[in-house]
C-alpha positions as CSV (number, residue, x, y, z in Angstrom):
1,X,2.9,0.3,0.3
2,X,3.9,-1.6,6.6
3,X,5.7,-3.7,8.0
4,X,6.5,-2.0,4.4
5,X,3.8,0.2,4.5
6,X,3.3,1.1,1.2
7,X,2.0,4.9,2.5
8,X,3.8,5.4,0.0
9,X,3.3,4.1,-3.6
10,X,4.5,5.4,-6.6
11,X,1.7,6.4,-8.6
12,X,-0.3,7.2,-5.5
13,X,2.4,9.7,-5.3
14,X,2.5,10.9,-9.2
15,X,-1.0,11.1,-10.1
16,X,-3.6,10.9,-7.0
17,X,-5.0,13.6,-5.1
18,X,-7.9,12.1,-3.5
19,X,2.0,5.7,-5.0
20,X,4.1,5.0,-0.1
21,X,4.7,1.1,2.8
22,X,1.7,1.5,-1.2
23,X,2.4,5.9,0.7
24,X,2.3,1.8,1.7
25,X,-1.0,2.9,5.0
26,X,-1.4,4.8,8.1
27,X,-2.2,8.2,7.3
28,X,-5.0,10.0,9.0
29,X,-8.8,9.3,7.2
30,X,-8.5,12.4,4.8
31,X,-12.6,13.1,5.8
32,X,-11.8,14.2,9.2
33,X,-9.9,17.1,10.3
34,X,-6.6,16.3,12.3
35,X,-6.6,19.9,14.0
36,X,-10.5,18.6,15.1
37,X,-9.6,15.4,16.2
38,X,-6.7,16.9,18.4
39,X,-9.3,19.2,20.1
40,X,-11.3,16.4,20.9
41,X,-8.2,14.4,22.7
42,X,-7.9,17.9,24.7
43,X,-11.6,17.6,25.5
44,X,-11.5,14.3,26.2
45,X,-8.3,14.9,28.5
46,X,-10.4,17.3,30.8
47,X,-14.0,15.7,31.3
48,X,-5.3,-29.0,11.9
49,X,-7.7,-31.4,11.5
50,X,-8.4,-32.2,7.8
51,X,-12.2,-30.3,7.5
52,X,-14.0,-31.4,4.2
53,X,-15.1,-29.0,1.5
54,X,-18.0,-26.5,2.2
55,X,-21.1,-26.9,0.4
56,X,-21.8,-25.2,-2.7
57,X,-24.2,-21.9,-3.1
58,X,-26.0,-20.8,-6.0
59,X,-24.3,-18.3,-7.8
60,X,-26.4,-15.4,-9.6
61,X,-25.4,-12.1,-9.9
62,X,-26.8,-10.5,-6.6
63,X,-26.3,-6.7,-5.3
64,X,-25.2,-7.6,-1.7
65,X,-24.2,-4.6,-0.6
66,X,-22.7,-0.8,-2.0
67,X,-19.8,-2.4,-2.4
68,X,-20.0,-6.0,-3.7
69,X,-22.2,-7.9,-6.1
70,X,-22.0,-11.6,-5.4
71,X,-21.4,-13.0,-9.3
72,X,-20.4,-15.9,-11.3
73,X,-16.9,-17.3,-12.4
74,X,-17.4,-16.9,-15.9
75,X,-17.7,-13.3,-15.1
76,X,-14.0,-13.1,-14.5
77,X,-12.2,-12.2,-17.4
78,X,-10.2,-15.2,-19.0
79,X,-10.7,-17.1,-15.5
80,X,-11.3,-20.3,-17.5
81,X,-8.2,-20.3,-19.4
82,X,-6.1,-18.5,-16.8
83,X,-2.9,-20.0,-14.9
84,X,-3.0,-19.8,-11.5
85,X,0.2,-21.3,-10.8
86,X,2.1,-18.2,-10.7
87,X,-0.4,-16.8,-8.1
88,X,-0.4,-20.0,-5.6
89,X,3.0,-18.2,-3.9
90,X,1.4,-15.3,-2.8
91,X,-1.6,-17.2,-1.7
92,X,0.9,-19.5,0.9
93,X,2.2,-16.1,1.7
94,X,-1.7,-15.3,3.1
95,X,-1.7,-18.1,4.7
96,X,1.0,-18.2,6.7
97,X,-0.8,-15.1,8.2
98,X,-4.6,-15.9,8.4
99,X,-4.3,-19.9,8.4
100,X,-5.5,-20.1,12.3
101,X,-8.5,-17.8,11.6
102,X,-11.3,-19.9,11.9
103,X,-13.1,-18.9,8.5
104,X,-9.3,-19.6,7.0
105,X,-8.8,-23.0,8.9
106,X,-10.4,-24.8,5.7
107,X,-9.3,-22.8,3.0
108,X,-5.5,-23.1,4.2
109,X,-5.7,-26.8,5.5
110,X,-7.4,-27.6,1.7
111,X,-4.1,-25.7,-0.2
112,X,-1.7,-28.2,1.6
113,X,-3.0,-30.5,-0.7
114,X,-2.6,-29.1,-3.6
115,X,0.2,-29.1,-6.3
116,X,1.6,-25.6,-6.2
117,X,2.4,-26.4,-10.3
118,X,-1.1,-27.6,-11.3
119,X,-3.2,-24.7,-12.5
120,X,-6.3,-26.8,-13.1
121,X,-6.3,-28.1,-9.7
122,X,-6.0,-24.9,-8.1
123,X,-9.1,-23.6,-10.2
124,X,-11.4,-25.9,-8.6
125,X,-9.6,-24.9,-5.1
126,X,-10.7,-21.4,-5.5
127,X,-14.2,-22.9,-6.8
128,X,-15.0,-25.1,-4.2
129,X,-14.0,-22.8,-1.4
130,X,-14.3,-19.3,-2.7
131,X,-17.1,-17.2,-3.8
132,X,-16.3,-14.0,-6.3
133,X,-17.9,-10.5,-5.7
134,X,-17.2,-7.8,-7.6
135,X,-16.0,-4.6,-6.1
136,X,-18.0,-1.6,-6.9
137,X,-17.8,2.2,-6.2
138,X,-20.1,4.0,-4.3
139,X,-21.9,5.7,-7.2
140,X,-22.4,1.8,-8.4
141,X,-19.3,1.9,-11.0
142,X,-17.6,-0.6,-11.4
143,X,-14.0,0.8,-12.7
144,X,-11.5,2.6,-11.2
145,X,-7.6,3.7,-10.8
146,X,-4.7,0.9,-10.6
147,X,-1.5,2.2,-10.4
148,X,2.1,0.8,-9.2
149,X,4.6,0.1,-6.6
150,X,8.0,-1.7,-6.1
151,X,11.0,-1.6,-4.3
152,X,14.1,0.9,-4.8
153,X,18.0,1.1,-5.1
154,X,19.8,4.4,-4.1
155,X,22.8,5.0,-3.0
156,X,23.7,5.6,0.5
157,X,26.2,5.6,3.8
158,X,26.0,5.2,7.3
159,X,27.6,8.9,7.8
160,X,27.1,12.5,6.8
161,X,29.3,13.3,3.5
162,X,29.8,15.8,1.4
163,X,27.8,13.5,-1.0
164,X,25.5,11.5,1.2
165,X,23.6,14.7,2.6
166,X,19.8,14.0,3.1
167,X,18.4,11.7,5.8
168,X,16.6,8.4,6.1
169,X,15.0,8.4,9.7
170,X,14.2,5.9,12.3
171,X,10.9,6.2,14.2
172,X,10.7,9.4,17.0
173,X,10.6,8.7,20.5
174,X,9.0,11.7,21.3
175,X,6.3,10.8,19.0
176,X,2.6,9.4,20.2
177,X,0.4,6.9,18.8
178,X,-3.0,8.4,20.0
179,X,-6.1,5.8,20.1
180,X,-9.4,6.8,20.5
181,X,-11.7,4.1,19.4
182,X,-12.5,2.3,22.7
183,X,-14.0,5.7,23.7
184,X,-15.1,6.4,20.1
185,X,-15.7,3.1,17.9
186,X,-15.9,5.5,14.5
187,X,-12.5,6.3,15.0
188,X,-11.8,2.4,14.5
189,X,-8.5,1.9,11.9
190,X,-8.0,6.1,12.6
191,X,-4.1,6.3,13.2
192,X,-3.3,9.6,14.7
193,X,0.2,11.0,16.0
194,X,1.0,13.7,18.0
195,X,3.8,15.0,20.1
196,X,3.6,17.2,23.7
197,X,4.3,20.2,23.9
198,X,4.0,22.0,27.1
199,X,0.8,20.3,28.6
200,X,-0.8,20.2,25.0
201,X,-0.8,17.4,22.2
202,X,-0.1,19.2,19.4
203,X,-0.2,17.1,15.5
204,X,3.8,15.6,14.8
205,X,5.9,17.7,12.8
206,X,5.5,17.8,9.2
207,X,7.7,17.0,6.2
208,X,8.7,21.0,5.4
209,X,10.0,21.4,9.5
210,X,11.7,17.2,9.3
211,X,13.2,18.3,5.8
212,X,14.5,21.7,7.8
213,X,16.0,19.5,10.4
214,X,14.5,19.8,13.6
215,X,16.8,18.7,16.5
216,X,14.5,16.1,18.1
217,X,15.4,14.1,15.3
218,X,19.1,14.8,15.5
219,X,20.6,10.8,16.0
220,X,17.9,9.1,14.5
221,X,19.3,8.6,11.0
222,X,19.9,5.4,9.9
223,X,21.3,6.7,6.2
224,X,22.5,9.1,4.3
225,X,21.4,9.4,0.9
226,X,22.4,11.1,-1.9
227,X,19.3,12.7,-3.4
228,X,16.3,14.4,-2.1
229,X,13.9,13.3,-4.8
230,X,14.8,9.5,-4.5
231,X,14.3,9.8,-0.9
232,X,11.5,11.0,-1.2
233,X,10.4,8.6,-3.8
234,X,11.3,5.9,-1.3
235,X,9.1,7.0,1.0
236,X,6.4,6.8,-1.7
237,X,7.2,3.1,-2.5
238,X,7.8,2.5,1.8
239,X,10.6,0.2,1.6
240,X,13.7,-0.4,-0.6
241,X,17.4,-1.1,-0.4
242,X,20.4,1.1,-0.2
243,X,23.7,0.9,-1.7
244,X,26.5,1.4,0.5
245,X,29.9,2.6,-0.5
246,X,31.9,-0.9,0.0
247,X,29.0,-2.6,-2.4
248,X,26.8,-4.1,0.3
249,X,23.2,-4.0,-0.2
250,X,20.9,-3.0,3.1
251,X,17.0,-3.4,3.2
252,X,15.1,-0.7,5.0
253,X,11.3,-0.9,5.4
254,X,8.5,1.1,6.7
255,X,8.6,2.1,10.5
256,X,6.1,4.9,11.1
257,X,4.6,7.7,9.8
258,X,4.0,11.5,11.3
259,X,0.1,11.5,11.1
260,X,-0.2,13.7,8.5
261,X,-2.6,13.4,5.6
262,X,-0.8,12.3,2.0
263,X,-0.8,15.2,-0.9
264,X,0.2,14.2,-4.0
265,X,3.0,16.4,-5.8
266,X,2.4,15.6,-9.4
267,X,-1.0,16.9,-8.8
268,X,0.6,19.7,-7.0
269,X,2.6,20.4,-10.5
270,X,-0.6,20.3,-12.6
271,X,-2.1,22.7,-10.6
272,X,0.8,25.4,-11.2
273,X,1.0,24.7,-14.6
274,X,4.5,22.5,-14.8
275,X,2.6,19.1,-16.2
276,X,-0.1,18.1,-17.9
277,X,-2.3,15.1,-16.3
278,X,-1.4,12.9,-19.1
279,X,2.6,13.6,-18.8
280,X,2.9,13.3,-14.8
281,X,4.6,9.8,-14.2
282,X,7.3,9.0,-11.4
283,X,9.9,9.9,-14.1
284,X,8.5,13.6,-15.4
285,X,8.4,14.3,-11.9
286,X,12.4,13.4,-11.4
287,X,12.8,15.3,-15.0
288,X,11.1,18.6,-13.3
289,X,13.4,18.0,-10.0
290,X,16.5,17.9,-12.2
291,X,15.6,20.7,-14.2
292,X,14.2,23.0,-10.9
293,X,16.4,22.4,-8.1
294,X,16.0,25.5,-6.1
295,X,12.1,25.1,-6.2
296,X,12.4,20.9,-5.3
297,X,12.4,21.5,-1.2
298,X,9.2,24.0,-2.0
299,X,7.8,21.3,-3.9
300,X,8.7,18.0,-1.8
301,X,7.5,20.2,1.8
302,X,3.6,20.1,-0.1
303,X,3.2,16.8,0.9
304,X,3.4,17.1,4.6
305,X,3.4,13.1,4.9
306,X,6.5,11.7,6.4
307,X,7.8,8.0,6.6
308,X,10.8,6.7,8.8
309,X,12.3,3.7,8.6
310,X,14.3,0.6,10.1
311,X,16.4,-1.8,8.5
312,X,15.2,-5.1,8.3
313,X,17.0,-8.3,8.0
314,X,19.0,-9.3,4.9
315,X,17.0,-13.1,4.9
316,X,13.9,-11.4,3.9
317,X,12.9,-12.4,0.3
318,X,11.0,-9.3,-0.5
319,X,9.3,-5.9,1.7
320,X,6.9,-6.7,4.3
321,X,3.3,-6.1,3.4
322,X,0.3,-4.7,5.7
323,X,-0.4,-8.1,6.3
324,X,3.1,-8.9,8.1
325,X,4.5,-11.3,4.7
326,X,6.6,-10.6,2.5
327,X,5.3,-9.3,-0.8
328,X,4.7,-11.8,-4.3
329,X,6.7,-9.7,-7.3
330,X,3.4,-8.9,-9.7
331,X,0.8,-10.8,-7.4
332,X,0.5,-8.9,-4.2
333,X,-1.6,-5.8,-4.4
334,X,-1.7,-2.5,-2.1
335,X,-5.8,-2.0,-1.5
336,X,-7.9,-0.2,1.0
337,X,-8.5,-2.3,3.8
338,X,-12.1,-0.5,4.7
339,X,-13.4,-2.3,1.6
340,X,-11.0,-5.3,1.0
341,X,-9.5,-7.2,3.5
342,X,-6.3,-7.9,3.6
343,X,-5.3,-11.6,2.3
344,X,-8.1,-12.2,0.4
345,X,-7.4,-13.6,-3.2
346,X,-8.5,-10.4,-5.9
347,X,-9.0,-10.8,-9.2
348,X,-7.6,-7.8,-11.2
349,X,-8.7,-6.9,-14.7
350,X,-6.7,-4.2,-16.3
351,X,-4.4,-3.5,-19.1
352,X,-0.9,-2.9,-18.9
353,X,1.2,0.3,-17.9
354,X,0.8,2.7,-21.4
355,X,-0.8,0.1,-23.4
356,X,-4.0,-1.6,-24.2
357,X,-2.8,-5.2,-23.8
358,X,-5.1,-6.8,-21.2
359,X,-3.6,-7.4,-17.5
360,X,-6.2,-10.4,-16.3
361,X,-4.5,-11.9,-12.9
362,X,-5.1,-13.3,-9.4
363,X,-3.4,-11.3,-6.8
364,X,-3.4,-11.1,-3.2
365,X,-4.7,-8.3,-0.9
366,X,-1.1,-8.1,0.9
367,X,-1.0,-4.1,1.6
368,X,-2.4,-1.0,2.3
369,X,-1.3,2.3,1.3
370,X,-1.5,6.1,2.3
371,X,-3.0,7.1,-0.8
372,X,-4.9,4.0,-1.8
373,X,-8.5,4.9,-0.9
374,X,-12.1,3.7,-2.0
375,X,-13.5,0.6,-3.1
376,X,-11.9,0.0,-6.4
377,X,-8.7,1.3,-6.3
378,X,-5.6,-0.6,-6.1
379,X,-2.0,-0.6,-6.4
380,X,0.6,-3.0,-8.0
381,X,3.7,-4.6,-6.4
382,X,5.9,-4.8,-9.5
383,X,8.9,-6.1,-7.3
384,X,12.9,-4.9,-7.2
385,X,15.1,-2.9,-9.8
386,X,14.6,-0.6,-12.4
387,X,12.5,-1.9,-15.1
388,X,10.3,-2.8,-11.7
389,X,10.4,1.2,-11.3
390,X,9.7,1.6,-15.4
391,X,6.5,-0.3,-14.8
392,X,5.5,1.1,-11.6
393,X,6.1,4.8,-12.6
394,X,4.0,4.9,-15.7
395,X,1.3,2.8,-14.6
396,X,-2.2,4.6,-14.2
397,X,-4.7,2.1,-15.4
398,X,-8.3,1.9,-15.8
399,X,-9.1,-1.3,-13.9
400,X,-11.7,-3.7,-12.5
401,X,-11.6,-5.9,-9.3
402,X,-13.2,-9.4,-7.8
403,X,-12.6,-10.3,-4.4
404,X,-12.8,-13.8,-3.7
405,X,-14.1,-14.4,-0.5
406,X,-13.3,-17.6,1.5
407,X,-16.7,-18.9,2.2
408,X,-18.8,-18.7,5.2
409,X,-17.1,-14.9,5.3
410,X,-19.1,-13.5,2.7
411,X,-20.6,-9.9,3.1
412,X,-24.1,-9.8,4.6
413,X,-27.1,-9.3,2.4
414,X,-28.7,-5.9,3.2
């Protein structure tokens, strides 16, 4: 899942190889090359007024673009008999960060206005200033993966101890943010990072030469944490809270991330043979740690993404999304922000983690995360604790989405 990035994301983390903070978010675009791009820096180096109720539109199903079909309401699963109450939270939430964006001005002014308890009320809100597109694929598809996210608990000090041995980091110094899209506007929403050496820019270090502690990162931790699997599971979900030794309870979040491209590890075990695709889950791949600790570090050093952290303050209801507010518990969703943008109301149409009970909910585009890519392809904030971790873990779901955009920022007809 950032703010709490979500690079990280559970699932993204268990099952993807195309889940952290969801992981998470600002990993490198896996289509280009960071070795290339980094030879291009070297070549580039030498050479509130109350505002009445928009008019309604006709709505017929309508391919508007690759990605979205402008549709009907009655095309949303259950939509008519749905309560939106428990949504309306997470939709404040949005607001709080888009409300004096002109094509939000309206949309947030109207929500004042209504009761945050009446369902029916809300539905003719989203009505009346919304208009639902369905997400589709590329190839024209309209399904794709959902998985999960949430937030955490391991246990933790401030020191070095015989128990607490492995690091959470702050953000580098000596690391770069490199931005080349004023020079080269395709490189728009590109996040690279880099570090000198000599003369040169040469890509950050990667998790296996962090995990083998590298002395430019020698006091920068913030924590120490008892095991290397749940930290690296935190970095997955990219944010959570850690239990010091007196009791008290500290909430970390995501900080930055080292610019290298996400792998995932459970696809890592299915391609050596240790899991089958149907068995890999958050917990099998804690089961295998347990049960292989001299091959873990081999294992964890695959993924060459990194996260660091910082702490954030203890008033915070919940992790910071992409979007700079806190996260809803079951209503915020990790997308791709090259397809969705973030704070847009999504309908999700799914089914339940290991079951075939239907999951049909409004949710709010609130994150971004390392491994979330393509059009319909999301990832679940399930919220704090273990059964949050059950959910999030297991969930690999078939799933459909809607976005509902705010009109007057509808996507242009071809």
């Amino acid at each position: 899942m950032s703010s709490s990035f979500s690079v990280s994301k559970t699932s993204i983390c268990v099952y993807e190889a195309s889940t952290s903070p969801n992981a998470k978010k600002h990993s490198i675009n896996q289509n280009l090359s960071v070795w290339l791009i980094f030879a291009l820096i070297i070549l580039i180096a030498g050479c509130q007024t109350k505002i009445a109720p928009p008019p309604t539109i006709p709505r017929v199903e309508v391919p508007i673009s690759p990605t979205f079909l402008l549709t009907q309401w009655s095309s949303l699963p259950d939509w008519t008999s749905l309560d939106l109450a428990p949504s309306w939270p997470a939709l404040q939430q949005s607001c709080h960060a888009l409300r004096f964006k002109t094509k939000w001005l309206g949309v947030c002014s109207a929500a004042q206005n209504i009761d945050a308890g009446d369902s029916v009320a809300q539905r003719k809100f989203y009505e009346t200033w919304f208009t639902p597109f369905q997400v589709l694929n590329q190839d024209g598809t309209d399904h794709g993966l959902i998985t999960g996210y949430y937030e955490p608990l391991l246990k933790g000090s401030r020191h070095r101890s015989e128990r607490f041995l492995f690091p959470v980091y702050g953000a580098p110094e000596d690391m770069l943010e490199i931005v080349l899209s004023e020079v080269y506007p395709q490189l728009k929403g590109l996040h690279l990072r880099g570090r000198l050496e000599g003369k040169k820019v040469v890509p950050y270090f990667n998790r296996a030469e962090i995990d083998a502690g590298i002395s430019m990162l020698q006091g920068h931790e913030l924590f120490w944490v008892e095991n290397a699997v749940e930290l690296f599971f935190l970095q997955i979900q990219g944010s959570g809270r850690i239990e010091l030794e007196d009791g008290q309870r500290v909430k970390i979040g995501y900080a930055e991330q080292n610019g290298h491209p996400y792998i995932s590890i459970g696809k890592k075990l299915i391609d050596m043979g240790e899991l089958k695709p149907e068995e890999v889950s958050m917990q099998s791949i804690k089961k295998w740690a347990e049960n292989n600790p001299e091959r873990l570090s081999t294992l964890l050093g695959q993924n060459p993404s990194y996260i660091f952290f910082r702490e954030l303050p203890d008033t915070l209801s919940a992790p910071l999304g992409a979007l700079g507010v806190p996260l809803t518990n079951e209503y915020s969703l990790a997308v791709d922000p090259h397809t969705i943008p973030l704070g847009v109301p999504v309908f999700l149409s799914t089914t339940l983690p290991n079951s075939v009970e239907p999951l049909n909910r409004l949710m709010y585009a609130q994150d971004t995360g390392g491994a979330i890519k393509g059009a319909v392809r999301a990832d679940f904030f399930w919220g704090f604790g273990e059964l949050a971790g059950i959910h999030a873990g297991s969930m690999k779901q078939s799933g459909r989405l809607w976005v509902l955009f705010p009109k007057g920022m509808e996507p242009a007809l071809n």
